[in-house]
C-alpha positions as CSV (number, residue, x, y, z in Angstrom):
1,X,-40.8,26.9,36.5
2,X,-40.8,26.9,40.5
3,X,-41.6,29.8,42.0
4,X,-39.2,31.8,44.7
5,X,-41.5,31.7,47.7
6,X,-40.1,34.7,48.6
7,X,-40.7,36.6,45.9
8,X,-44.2,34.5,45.4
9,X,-45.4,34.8,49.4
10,X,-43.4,38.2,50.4
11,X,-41.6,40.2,48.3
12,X,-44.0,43.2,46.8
13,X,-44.7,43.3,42.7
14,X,-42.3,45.9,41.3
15,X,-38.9,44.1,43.0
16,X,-40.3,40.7,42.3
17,X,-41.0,41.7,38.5
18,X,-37.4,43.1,38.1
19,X,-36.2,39.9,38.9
20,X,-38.6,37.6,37.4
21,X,-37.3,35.8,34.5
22,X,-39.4,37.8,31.8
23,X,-38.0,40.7,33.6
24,X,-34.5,40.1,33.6
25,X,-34.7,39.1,29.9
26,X,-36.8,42.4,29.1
27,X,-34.2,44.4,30.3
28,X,-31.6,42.8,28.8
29,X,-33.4,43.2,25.3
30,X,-33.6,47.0,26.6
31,X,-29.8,47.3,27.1
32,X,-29.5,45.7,23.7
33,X,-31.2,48.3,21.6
34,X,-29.4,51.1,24.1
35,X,-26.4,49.9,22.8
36,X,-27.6,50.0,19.4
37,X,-29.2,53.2,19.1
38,X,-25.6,54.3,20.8
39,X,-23.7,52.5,18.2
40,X,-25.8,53.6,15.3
41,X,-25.0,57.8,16.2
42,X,-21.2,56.7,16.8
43,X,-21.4,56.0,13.0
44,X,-21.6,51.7,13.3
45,X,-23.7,50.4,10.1
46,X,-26.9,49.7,11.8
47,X,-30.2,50.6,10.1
48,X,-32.8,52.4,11.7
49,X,-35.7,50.1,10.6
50,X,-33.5,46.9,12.5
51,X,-33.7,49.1,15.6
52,X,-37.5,49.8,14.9
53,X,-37.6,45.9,14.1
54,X,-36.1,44.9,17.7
55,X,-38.0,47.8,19.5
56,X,-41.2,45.8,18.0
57,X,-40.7,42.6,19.2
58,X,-39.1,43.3,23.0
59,X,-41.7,42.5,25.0
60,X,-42.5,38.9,22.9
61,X,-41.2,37.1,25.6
62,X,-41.3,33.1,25.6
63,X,-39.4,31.7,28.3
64,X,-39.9,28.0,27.2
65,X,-38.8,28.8,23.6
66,X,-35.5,30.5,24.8
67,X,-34.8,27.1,27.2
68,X,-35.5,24.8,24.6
69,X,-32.5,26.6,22.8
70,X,-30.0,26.9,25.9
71,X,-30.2,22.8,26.4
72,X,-28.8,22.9,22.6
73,X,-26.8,25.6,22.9
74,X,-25.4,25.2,26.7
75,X,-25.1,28.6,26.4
76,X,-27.6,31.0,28.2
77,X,-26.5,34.7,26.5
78,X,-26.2,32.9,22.9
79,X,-30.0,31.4,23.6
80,X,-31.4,34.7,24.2
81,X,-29.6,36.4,21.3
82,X,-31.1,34.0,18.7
83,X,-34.7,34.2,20.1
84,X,-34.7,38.3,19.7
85,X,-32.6,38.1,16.0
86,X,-35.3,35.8,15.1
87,X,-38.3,37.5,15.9
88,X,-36.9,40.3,14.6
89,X,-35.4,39.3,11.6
90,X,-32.1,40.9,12.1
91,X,-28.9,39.9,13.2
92,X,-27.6,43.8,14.7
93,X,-27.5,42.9,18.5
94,X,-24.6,41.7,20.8
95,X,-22.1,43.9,18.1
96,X,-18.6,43.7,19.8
97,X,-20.1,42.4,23.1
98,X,-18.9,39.7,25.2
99,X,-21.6,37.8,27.4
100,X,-20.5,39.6,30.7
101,X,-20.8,43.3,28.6
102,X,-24.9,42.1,28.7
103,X,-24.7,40.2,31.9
104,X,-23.0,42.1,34.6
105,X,-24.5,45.0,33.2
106,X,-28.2,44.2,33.3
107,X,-27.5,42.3,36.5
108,X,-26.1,45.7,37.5
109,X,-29.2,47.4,36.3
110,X,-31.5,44.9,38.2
111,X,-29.7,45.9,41.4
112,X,-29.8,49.7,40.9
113,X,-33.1,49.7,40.6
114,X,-34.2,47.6,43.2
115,X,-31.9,49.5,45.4
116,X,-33.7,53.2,44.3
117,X,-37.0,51.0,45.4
118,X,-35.8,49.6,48.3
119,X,-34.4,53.0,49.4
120,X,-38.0,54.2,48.9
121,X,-39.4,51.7,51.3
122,X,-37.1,52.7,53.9
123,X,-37.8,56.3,54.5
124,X,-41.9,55.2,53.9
125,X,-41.4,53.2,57.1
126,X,-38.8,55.7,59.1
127,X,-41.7,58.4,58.2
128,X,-44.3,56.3,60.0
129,X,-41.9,55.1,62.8
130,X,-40.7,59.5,63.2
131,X,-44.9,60.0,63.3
132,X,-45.4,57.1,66.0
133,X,-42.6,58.3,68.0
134,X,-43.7,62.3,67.9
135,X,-47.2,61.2,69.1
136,X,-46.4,58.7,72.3
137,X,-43.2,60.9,72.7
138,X,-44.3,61.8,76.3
139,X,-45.8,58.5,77.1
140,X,-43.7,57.2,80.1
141,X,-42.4,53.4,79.8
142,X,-40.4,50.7,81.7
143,X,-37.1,50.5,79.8
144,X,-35.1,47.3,79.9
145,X,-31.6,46.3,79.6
146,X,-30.5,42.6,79.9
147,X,-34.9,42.5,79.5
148,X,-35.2,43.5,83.3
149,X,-36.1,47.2,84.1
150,X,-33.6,49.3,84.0
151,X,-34.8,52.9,84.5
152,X,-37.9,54.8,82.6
153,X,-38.2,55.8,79.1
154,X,-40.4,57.0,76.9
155,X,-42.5,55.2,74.1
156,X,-41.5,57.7,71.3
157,X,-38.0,57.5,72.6
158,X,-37.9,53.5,72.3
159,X,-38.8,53.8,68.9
160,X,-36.9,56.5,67.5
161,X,-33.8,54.5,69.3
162,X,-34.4,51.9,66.3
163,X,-35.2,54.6,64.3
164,X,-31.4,56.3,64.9
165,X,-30.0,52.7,63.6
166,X,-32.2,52.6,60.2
167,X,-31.2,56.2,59.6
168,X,-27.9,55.8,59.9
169,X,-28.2,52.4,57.6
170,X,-30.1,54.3,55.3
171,X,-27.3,56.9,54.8
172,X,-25.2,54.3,53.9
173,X,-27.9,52.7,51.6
174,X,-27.8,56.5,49.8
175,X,-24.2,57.0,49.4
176,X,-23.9,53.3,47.8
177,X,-26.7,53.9,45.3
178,X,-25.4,57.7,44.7
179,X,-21.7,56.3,43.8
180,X,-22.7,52.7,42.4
181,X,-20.3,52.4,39.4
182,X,-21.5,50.6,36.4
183,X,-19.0,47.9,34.9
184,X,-19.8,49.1,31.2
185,X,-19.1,48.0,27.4
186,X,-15.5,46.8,28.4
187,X,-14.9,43.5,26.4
188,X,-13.9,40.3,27.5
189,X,-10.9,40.9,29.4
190,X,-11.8,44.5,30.1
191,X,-9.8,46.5,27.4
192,X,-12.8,47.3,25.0
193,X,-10.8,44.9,22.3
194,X,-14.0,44.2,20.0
195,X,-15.6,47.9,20.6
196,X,-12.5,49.4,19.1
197,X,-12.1,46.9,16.6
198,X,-16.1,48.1,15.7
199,X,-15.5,51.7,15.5
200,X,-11.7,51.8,14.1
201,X,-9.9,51.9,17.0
202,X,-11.3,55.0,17.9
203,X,-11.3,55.8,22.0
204,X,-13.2,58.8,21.9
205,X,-16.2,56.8,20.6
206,X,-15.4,53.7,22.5
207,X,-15.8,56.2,25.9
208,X,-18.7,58.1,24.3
209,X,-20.7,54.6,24.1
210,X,-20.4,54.5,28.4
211,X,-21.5,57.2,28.3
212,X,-24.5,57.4,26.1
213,X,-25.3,54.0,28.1
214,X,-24.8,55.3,31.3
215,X,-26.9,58.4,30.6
216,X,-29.5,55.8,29.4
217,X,-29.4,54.6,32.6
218,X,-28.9,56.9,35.2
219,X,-25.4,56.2,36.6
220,X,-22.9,58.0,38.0
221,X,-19.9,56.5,37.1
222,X,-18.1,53.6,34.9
223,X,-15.4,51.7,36.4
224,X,-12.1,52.8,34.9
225,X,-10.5,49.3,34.9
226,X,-11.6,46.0,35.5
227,X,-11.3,42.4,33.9
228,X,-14.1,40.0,32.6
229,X,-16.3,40.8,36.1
230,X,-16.8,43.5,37.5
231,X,-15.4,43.0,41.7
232,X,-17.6,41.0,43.6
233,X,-17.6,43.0,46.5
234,X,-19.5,45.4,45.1
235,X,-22.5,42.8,45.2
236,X,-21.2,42.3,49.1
237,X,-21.2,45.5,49.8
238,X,-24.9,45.9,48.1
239,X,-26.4,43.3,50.4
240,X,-24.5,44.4,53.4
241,X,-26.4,47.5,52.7
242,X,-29.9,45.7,53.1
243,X,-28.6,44.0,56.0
244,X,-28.0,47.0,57.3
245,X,-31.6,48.5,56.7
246,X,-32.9,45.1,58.5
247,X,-30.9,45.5,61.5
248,X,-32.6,48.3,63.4
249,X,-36.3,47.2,62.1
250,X,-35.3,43.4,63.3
251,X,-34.8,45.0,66.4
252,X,-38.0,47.2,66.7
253,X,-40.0,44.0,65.6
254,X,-38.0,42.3,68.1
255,X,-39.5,44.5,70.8
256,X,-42.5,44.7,69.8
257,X,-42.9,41.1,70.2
258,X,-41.4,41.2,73.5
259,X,-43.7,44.3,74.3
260,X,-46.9,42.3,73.0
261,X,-46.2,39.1,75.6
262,X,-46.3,41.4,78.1
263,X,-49.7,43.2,77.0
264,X,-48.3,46.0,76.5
265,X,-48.6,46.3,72.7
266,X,-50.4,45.0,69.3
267,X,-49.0,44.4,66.2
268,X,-52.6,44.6,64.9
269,X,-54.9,42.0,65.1
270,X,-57.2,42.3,61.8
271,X,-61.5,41.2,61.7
272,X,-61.4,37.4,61.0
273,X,-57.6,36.9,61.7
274,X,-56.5,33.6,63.6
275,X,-53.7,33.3,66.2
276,X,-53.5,30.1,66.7
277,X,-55.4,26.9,65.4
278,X,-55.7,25.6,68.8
279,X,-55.9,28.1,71.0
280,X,-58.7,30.6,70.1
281,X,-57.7,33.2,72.3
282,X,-54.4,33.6,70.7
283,X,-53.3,36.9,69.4
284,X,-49.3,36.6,67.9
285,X,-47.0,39.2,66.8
286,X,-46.8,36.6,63.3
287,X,-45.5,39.7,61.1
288,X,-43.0,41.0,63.1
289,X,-42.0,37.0,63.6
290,X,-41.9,37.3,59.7
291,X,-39.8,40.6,59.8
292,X,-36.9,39.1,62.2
293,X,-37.0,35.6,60.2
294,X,-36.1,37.8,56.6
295,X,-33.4,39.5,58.6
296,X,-31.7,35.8,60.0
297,X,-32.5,35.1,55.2
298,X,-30.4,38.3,54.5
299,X,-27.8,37.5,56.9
300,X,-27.7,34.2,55.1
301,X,-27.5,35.9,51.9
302,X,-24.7,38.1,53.3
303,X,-22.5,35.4,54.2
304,X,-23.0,33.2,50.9
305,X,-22.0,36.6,48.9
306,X,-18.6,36.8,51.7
307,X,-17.8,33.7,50.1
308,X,-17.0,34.7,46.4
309,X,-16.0,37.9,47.5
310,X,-12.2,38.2,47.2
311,X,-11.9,34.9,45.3
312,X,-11.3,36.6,41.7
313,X,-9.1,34.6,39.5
314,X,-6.6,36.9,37.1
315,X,-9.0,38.6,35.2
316,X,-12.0,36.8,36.2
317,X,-14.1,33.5,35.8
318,X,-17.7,32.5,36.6
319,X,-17.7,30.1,39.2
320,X,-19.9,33.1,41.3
321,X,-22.7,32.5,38.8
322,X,-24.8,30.4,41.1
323,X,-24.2,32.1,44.1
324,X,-25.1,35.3,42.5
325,X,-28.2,33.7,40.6
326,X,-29.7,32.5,44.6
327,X,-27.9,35.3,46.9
328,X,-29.3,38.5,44.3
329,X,-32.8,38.4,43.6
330,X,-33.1,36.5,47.2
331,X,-31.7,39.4,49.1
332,X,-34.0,41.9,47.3
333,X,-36.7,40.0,48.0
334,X,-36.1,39.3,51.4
335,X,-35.6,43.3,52.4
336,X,-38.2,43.9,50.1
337,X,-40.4,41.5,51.8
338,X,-39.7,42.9,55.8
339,X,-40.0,46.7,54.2
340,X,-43.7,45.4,53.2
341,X,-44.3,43.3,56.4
342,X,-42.6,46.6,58.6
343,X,-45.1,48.9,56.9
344,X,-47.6,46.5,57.9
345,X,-46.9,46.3,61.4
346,X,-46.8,50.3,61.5
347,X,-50.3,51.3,59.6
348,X,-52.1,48.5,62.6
349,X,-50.0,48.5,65.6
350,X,-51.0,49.5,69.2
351,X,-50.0,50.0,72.3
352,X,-52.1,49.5,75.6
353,X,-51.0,52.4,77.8
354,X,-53.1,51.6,80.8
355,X,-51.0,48.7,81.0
356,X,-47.7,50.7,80.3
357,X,-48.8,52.8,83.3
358,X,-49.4,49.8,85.4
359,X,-46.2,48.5,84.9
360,X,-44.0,51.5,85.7
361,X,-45.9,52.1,89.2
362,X,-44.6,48.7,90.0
363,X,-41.2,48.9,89.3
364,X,-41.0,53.0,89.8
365,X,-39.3,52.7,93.1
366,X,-36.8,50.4,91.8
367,X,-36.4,52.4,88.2
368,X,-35.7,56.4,90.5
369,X,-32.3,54.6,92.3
370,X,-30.5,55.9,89.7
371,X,-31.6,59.4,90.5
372,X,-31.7,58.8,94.6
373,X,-28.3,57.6,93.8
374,X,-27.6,61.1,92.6
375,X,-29.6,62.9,94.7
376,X,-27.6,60.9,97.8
377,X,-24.1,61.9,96.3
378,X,-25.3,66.0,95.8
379,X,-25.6,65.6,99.4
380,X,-22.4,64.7,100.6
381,X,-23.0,60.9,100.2
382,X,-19.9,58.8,98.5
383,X,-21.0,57.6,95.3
384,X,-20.0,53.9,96.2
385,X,-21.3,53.7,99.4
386,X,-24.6,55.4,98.3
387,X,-24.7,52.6,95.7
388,X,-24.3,49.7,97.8
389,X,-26.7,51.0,100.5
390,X,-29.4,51.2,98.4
391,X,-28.6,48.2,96.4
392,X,-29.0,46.5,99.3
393,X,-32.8,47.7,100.3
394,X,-33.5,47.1,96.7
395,X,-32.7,43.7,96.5
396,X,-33.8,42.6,99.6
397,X,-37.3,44.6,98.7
398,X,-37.7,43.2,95.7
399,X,-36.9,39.4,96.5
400,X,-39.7,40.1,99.5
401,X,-42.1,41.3,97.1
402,X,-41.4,38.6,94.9
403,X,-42.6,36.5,98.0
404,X,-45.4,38.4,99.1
405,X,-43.4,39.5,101.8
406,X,-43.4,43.4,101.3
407,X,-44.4,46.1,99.5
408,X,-43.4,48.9,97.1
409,X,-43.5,51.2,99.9
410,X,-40.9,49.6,102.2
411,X,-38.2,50.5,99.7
412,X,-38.7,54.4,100.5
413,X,-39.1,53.8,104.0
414,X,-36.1,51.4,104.2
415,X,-33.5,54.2,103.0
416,X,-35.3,57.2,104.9
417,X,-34.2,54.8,107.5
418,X,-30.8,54.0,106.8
419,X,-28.3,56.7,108.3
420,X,-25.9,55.8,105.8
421,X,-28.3,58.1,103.0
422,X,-28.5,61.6,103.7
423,X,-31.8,61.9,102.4
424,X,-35.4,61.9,104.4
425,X,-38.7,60.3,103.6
426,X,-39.6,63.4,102.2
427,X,-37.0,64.2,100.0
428,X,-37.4,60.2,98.5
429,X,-41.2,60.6,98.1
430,X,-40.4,63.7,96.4
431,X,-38.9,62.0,93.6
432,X,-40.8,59.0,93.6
433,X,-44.1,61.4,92.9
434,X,-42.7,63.1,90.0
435,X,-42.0,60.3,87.4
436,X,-42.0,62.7,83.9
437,X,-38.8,64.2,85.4
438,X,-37.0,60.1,85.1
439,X,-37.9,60.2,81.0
440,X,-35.1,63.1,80.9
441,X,-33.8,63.8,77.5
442,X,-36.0,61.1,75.5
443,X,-39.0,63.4,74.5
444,X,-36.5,65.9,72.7
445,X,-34.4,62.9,71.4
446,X,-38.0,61.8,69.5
447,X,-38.3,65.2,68.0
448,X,-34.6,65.1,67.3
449,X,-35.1,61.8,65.2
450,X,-38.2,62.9,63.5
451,X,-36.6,66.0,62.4
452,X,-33.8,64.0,60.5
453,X,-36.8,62.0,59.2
454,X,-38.4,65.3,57.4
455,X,-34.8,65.8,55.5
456,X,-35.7,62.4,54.0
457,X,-39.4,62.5,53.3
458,X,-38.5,66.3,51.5
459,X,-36.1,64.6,49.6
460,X,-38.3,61.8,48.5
461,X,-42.4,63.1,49.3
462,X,-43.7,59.6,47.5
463,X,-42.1,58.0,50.6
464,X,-44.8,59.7,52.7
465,X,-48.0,57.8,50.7
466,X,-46.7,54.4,50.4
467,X,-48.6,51.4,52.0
468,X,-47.9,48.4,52.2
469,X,-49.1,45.6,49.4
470,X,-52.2,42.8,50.7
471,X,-49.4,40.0,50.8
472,X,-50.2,36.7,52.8
């Protein structure tokens, strides 16, 4: 069998072993003897010692044997149901299911669990980011818009700023996983035909079987009414949820890689590690490279999953089945993947903060005419005048100093000079010399953001000691 490179390179072992083949086919066999044991208490003939007989034999899993059936059969649920009745020497399984009563189901259980996983991940890696922003929350930075400086920031605030975004997508990520609704035992067309045939035509029972199952299972809910399929935006909505949970980490890695070109960060470099094959001195940001490329994947992912979305015939068909079979597992992967690579990046990253320093003294002058601005206006100056005078000393500064012309001093001078500012040399150097005052509200917008971190680590304390797998 070929191997998903990203579940074989990237993703980590628990999400690539719920959707390995031997996975999916052990949890199917699971869901099997669920039923039965459920089926057997509602009063269907189904000895105990066929249960024990199936329970026995689950985890004899021969992958080759069950394909050698489904190129005679042409049917993939009909191949597996032979190889377990066989090695069990019963034929109790599959009673009054249709193929997508197993299928959507376990395909459903694959994706709640990955989800709970994945879920996990995320708060692991917004518990390190809320701990990096806390400590470099007062650690004064260039911030950029368009990638030019804008005005200063602080470390810890740029980082819980991408931190906000994975919160939010992680709320989202919660509610889906809190209200994901299982399709259940609903027959072929959805009205539970065969299950009341089974038990009489008895409702009650037919309704206490989704439950006994969901129990099994931990679900919420079981859809009330639906056809052959369960809807396929559910499975849109699912991976729109991961995308989501890339988005703000894309970002950050984003940065980070734009941060480390300027020697002003690290996304680790490890003892024996090579940048580059040719050039020795290279040191690249390769994993946060990896963590933006799985979020372009998911995106990918996302818009395959757009396609079959909405494109249900009556009560439904399977022309998704190939879509969902690439999209599913490769979108679990792929988030699972980043989440491992993210938490990476966090447990060896650095940030070089003489070099953060050096670059704020050189654009400080230009990064305070925000605050002259204001300082200008609070002194009887009109706020559009104010702004063009000193737009034009800062432009004309800055192209001198790009030509070795001038200074960083000249632009203070320049507007003490300018009669149009009501504000001396004094009153300019006076906030030029006081930098901590431009980072504003960001240190207490870090503590903000690792405070709504805390709700999610007391929620879920494993979060807090989970590292990330060696992966290549």
């Amino acid at each position: 069998m070929i191997p998903d490179i990203l579940a074989s390179r990237y993703a980590g072992s628990e999400i690539s072993e719920i959707w390995s083949p031997e996975g999916k086919v052990h949890l199917e066999r699971e869901f099997w003897i669920v039923v039965m044991k459920a089926q057997k208490k509602l009063g269907v003939d189904i000895p105990e010692s066929a249960i024990k007989s199936y329970e026995k034999v689950k985890s004899q899993i021969d992958l080759e044997s069950i394909s050698k059936r489904e190129r005679k059969l042409r049917h993939d649920v009909k191949s597996r149901i032979e190889e377990f009745c066989d090695l069990a020497g019963q034929q109790h399984v599959h009673k009054g299911l249709t193929s997508r009563d197993l299928t959507d189901n376990v395909e459903q259980l694959q994706i709640f669990r990955s989800l709970k996983k994945i879920r996990l991940k995320a708060v692991a890696v917004l518990h390190q980011m809320a701990s990096w922003s806390l400590r470099t929350k007062n650690v004064s930075l260039v911030a950029r818009t368009h990638n030019v400086p804008a005005q200063p920031t602080t470390l810890g605030k740029r980082i819980s700023m991408f931190g906000e975004e994975i919160l939010f997508a992680l709320g989202r990520l919660d509610h889906l996983i809190e209200n994901y609704p299982m399709r259940g035992i609903q027959g072929a067309v959805g009205t539970s035909l065969d299950q009341l045939e089974l038990m009489n035509g008895d409702e009650k029972k037919v309704r206490a079987l989704n439950e006994l199952v969901l129990e099994h299972f931990d679900f919420s809910s079981v859809m009330k009414s639906v056809g052959q399929i369960y809807p396929r935006s559910l499975d849109l909505e699912t991976v729109n949820s991961l995308i989501a949970i890339s988005s703000g980490i894309s970002s950050f890695a984003k940065t980070l890689r734009l941060m480390a070109g300027q020697d002003l960060a690290t996304e680790g470099f490890q003892q024996g590690q090579t940048g580059s094959s040719a050039m020795p001195h290279k040191m690249n940001a390769r994993t946060s490279e990896r963590i933006c490329g799985f979020h372009h994947v998911l995106n990918g992912y996302g818009a395959m999953l757009t396609g079959i979305s909405g494109d249900q015939w009556n009560e439904g068909d399977v022309s998704c089945s190939v879509v969902r079979r690439v999209a599913l597992p490769g979108a679990f992967f792929a988030v699972d993947g980043l989440l491992e690579a993210t938490l990476t990046v966090l447990k060896e990253m650095g940030f070089y903060e003489s070099r953060i320093k050096e670059e704020l003294e050189q654009n400080l002058p230009f990064l305070a005419s925000t605050v002259l601005l204001m300082e200008a206006v609070l002194k009887g100056g009109g706020r559009e005048n104010m702004h063009l005078a000193i737009k034009e000393h800062a432009v004309a500064v800055a192209e001198n100093l790009r030509q070795g012309k001038s200074s960083l001093n000249e632009f203070a001078k320049l507007l003490a000079e300018d009669q149009r500012i009501p504000l001396s040399l004094k009153e300019i150097n006076a906030v030029l010399n006081d930098p901590e005052n431009f980072n504003a509200s960001a240190p207490e917008q870090a503590e903000k953001f690792a405070n709504s971190v805390e709700k999610w680590t007391i929620r879920f304390p494993e979060a807090k000691d989970i590292l990330p797998e060696e992966l290549l």
